[in-house]
N, CA, C and O atoms as CSV, one atom per row, in Angstrom:
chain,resi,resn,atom,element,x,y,z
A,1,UNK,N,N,6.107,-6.154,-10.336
A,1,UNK,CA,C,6.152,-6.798,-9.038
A,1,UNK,C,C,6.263,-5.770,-7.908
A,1,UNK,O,O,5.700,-5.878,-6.819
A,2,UNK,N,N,7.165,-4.619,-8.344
A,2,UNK,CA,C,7.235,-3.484,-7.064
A,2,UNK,C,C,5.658,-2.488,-6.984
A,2,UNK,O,O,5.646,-1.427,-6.361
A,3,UNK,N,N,4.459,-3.000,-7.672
A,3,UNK,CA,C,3.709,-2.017,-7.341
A,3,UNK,C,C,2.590,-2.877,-6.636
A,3,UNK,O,O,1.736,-2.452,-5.858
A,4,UNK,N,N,2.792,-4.338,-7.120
A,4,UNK,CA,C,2.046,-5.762,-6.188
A,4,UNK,C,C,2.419,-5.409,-4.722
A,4,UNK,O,O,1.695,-5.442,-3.727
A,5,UNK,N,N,3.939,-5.005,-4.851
A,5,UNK,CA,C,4.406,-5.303,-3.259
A,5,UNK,C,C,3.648,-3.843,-2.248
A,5,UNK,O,O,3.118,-3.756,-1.140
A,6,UNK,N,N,3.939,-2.974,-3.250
A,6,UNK,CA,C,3.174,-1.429,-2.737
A,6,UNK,C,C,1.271,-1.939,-2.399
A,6,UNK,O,O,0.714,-1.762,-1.315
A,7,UNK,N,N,0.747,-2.435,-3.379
A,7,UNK,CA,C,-0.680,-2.534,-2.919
A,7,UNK,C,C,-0.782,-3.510,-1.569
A,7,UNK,O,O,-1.325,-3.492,-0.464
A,8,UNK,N,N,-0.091,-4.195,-2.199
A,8,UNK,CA,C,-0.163,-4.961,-0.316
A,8,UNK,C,C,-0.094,-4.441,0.814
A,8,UNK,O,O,-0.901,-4.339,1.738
A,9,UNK,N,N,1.023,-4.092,0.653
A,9,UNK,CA,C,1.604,-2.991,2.102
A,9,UNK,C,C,0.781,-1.958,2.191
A,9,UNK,O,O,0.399,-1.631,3.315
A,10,UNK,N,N,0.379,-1.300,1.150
A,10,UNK,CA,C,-0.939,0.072,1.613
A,10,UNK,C,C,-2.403,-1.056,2.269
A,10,UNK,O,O,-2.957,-0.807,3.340
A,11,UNK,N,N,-2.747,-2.089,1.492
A,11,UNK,CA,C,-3.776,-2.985,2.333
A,11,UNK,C,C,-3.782,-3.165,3.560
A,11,UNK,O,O,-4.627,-2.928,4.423
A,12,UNK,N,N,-2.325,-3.798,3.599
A,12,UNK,CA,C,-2.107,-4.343,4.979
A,12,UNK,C,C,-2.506,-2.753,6.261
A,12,UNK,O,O,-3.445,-2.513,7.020
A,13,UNK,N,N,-1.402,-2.126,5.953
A,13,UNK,CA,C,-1.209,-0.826,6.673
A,13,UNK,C,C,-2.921,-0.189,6.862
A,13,UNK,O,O,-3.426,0.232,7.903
A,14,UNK,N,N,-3.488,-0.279,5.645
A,14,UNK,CA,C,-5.128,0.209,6.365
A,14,UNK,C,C,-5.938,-0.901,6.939
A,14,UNK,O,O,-7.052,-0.786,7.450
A,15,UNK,N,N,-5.413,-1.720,6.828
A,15,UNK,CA,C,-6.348,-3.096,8.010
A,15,UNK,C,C,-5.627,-2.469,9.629
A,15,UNK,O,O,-6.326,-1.977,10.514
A,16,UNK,N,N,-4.242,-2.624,9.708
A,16,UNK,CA,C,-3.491,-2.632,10.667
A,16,UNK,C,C,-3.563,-1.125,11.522
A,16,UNK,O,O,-3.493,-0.973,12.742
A,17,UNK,N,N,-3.718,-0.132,10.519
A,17,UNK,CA,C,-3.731,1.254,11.286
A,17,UNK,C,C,-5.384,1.118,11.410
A,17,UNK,O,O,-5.779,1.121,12.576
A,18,UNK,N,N,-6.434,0.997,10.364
A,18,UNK,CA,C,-8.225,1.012,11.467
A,18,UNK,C,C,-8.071,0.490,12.259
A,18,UNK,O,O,-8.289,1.337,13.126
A,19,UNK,N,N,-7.677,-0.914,13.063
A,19,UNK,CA,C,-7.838,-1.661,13.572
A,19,UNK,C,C,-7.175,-0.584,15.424
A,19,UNK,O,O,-7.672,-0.327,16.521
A,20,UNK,N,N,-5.771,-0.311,14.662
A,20,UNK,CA,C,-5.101,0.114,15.865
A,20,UNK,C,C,-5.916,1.512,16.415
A,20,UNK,O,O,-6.480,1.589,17.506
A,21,UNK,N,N,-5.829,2.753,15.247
A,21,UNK,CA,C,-6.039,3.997,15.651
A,21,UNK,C,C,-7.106,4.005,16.685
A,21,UNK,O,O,-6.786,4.286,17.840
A,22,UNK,N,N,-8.365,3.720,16.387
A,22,UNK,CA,C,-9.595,4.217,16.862
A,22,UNK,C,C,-9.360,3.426,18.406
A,22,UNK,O,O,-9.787,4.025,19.393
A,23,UNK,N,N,-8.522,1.769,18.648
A,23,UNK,CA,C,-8.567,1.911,20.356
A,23,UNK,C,C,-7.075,2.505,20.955
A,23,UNK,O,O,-6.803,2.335,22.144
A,24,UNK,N,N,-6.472,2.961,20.366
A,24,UNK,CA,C,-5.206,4.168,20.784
A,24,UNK,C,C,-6.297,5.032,21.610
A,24,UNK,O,O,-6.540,4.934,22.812
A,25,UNK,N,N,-7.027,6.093,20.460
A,25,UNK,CA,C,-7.712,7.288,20.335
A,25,UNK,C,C,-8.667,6.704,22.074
A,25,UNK,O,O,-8.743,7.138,23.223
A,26,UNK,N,N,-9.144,5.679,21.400
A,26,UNK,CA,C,-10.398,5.733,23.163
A,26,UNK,C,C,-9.469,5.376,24.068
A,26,UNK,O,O,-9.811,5.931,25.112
A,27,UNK,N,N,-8.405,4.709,24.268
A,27,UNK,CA,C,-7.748,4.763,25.495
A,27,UNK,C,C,-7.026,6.548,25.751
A,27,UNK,O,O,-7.131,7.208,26.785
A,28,UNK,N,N,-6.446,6.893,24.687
A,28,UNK,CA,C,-5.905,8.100,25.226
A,28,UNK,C,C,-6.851,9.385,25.554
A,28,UNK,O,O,-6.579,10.280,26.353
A,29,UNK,N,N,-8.286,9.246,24.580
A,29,UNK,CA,C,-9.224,10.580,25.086
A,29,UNK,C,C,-10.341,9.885,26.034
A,29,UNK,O,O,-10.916,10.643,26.815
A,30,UNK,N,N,-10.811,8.106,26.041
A,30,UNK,CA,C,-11.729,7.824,26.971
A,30,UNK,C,C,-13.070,8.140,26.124
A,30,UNK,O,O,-14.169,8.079,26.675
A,31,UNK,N,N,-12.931,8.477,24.771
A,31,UNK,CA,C,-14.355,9.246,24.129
A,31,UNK,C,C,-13.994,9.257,22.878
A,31,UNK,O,O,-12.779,9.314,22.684
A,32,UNK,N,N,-14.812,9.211,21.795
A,32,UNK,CA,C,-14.890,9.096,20.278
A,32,UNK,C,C,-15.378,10.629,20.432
A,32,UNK,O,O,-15.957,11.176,21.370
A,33,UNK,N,N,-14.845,11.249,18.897
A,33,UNK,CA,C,-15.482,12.650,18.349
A,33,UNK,C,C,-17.230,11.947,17.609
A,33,UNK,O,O,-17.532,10.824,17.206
A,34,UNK,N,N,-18.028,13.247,17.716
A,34,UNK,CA,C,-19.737,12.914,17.669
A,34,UNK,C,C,-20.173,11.505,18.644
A,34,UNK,O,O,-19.767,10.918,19.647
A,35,UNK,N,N,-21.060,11.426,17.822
A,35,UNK,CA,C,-22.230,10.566,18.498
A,35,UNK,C,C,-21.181,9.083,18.683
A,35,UNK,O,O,-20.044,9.551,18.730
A,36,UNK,N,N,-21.097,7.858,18.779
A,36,UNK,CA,C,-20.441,6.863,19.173
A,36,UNK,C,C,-20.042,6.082,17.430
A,36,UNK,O,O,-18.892,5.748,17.145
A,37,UNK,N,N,-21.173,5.919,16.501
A,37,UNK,CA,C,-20.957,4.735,15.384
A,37,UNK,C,C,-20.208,5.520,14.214
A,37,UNK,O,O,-19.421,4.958,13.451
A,38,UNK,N,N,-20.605,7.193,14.131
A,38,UNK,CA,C,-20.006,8.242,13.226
A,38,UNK,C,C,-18.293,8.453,13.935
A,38,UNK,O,O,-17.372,8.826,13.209
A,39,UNK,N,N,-18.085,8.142,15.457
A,39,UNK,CA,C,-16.875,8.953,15.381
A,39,UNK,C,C,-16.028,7.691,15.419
A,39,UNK,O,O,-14.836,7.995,15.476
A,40,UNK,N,N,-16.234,6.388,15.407
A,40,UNK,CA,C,-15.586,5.308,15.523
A,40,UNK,C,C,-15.436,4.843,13.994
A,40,UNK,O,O,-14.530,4.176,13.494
A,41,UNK,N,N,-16.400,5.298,13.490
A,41,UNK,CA,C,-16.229,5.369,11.625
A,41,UNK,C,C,-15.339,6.257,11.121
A,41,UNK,O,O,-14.687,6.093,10.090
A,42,UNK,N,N,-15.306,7.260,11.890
A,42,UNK,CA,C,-14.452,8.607,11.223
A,42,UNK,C,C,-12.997,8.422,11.774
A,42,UNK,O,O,-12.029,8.972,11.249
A,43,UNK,N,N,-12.928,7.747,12.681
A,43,UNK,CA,C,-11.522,7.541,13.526
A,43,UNK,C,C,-10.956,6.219,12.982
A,43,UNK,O,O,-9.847,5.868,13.384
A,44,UNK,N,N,-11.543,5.549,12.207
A,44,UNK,CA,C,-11.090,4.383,11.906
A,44,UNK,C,C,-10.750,4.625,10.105
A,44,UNK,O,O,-9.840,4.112,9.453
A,45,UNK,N,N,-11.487,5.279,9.781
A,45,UNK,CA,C,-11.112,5.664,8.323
A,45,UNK,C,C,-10.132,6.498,8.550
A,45,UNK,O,O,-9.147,5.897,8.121
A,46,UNK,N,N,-9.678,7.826,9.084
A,46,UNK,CA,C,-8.718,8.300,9.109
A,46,UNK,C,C,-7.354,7.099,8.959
A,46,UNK,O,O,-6.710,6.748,7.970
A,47,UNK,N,N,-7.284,6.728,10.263
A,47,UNK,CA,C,-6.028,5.490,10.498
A,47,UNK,C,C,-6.199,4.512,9.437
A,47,UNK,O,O,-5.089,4.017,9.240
A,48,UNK,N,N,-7.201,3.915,8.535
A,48,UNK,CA,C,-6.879,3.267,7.236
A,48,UNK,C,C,-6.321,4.331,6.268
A,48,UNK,O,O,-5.485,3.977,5.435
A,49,UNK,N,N,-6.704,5.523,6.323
A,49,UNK,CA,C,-6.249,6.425,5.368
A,49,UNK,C,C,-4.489,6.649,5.841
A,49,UNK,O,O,-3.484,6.639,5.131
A,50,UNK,N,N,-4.576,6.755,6.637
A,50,UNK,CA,C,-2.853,6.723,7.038
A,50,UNK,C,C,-2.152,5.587,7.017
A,50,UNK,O,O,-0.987,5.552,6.623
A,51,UNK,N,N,-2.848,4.479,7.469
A,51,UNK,CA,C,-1.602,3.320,7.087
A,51,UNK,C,C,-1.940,2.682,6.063
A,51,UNK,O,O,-1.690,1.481,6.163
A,52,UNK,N,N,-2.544,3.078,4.840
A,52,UNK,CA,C,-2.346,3.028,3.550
A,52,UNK,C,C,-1.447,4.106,2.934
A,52,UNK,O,O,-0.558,3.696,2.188
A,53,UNK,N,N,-1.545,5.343,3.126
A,53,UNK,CA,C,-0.154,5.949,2.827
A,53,UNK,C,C,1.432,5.375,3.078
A,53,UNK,O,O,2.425,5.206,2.371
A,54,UNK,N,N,1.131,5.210,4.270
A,54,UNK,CA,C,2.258,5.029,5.302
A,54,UNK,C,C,3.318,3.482,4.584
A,54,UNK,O,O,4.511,3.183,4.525
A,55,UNK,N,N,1.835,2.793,4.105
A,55,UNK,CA,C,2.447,1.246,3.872
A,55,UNK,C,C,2.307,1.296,2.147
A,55,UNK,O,O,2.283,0.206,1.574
A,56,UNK,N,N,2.225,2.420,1.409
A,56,UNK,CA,C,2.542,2.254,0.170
A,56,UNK,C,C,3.966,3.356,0.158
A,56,UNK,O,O,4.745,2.983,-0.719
A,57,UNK,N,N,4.437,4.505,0.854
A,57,UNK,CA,C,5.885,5.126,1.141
A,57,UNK,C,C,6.918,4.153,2.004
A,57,UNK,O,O,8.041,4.582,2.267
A,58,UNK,N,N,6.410,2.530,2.535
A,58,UNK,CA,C,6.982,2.308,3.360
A,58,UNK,C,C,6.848,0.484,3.088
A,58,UNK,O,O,6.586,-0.248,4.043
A,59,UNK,N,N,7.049,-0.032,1.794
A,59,UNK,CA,C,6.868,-1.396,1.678
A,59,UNK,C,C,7.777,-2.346,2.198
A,59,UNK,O,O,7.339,-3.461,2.482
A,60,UNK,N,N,8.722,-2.139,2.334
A,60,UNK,CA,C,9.821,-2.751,3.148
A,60,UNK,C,C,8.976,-2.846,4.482
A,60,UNK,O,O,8.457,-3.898,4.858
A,61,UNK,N,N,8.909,-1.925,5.003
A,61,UNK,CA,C,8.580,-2.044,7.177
A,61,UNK,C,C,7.318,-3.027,7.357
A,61,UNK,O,O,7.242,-3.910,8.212
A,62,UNK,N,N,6.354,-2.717,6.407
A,62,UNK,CA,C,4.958,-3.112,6.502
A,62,UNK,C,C,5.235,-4.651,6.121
A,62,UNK,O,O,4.635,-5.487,6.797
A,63,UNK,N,N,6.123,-5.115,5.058
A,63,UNK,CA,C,6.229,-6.147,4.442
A,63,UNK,C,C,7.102,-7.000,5.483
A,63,UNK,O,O,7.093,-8.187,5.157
A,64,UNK,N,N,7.828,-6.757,6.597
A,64,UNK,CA,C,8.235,-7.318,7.342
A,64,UNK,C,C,7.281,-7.723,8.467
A,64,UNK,O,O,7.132,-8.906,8.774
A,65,UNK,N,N,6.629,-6.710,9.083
A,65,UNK,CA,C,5.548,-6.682,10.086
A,65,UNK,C,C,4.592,-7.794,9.549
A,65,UNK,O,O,4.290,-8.695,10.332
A,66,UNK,N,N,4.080,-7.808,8.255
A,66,UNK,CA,C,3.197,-9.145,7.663
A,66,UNK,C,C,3.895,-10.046,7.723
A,66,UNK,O,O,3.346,-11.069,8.133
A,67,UNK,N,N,5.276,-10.149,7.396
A,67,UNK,CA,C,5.845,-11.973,7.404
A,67,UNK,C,C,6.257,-11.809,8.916
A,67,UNK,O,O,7.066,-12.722,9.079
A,68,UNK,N,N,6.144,-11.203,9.982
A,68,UNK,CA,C,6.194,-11.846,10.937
A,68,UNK,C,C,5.030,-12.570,11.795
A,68,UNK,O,O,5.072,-13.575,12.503
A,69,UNK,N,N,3.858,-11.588,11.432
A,69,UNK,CA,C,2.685,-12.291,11.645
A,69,UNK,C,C,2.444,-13.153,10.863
A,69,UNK,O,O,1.217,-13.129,10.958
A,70,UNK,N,N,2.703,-14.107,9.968
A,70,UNK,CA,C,2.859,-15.197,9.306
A,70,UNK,C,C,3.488,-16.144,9.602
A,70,UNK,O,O,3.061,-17.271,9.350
A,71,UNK,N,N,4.702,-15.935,10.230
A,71,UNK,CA,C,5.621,-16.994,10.649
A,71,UNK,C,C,5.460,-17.569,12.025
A,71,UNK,O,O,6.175,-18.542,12.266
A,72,UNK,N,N,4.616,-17.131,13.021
A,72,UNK,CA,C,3.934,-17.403,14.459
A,72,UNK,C,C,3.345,-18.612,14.314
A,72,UNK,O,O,2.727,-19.114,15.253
């Protein structure tokens, strides 16, 4: 059951970090790295690659953040 709860939370965390990173990144630089569809691909895989780490070292935080968006 504790490695169900880990795949979730790494899921969740790479939906939740692509989603976030890449419009952080254009509000704070105003510009994607390369051409526009490669650096919004590359900026968005990074941040799934991190909040899949982040939310399989961190199933508790991530697992709260999902049941609160559930309970709305």
């Amino acid at each position: 059951m504790k490695t169900v709860k880990r795949v979730l939370a790494a899921t969740f965390g790479a939906i939740l970090f692509g989603i976030i990173v890449p419009i952080a990144y254009f509000f704070a630089f105003h510009r994607f790295p390369f051409d526009i569809f490669t650096g919004i691909a590359l900026v968005a895989g990074v941040g799934a690659v991190l909040g899949a780490i982040l939310g399989a070292l961190f199933p508790r935080v991530f697992g709260f953040v999902f049941e609160s968006f559930l309970d709305q």
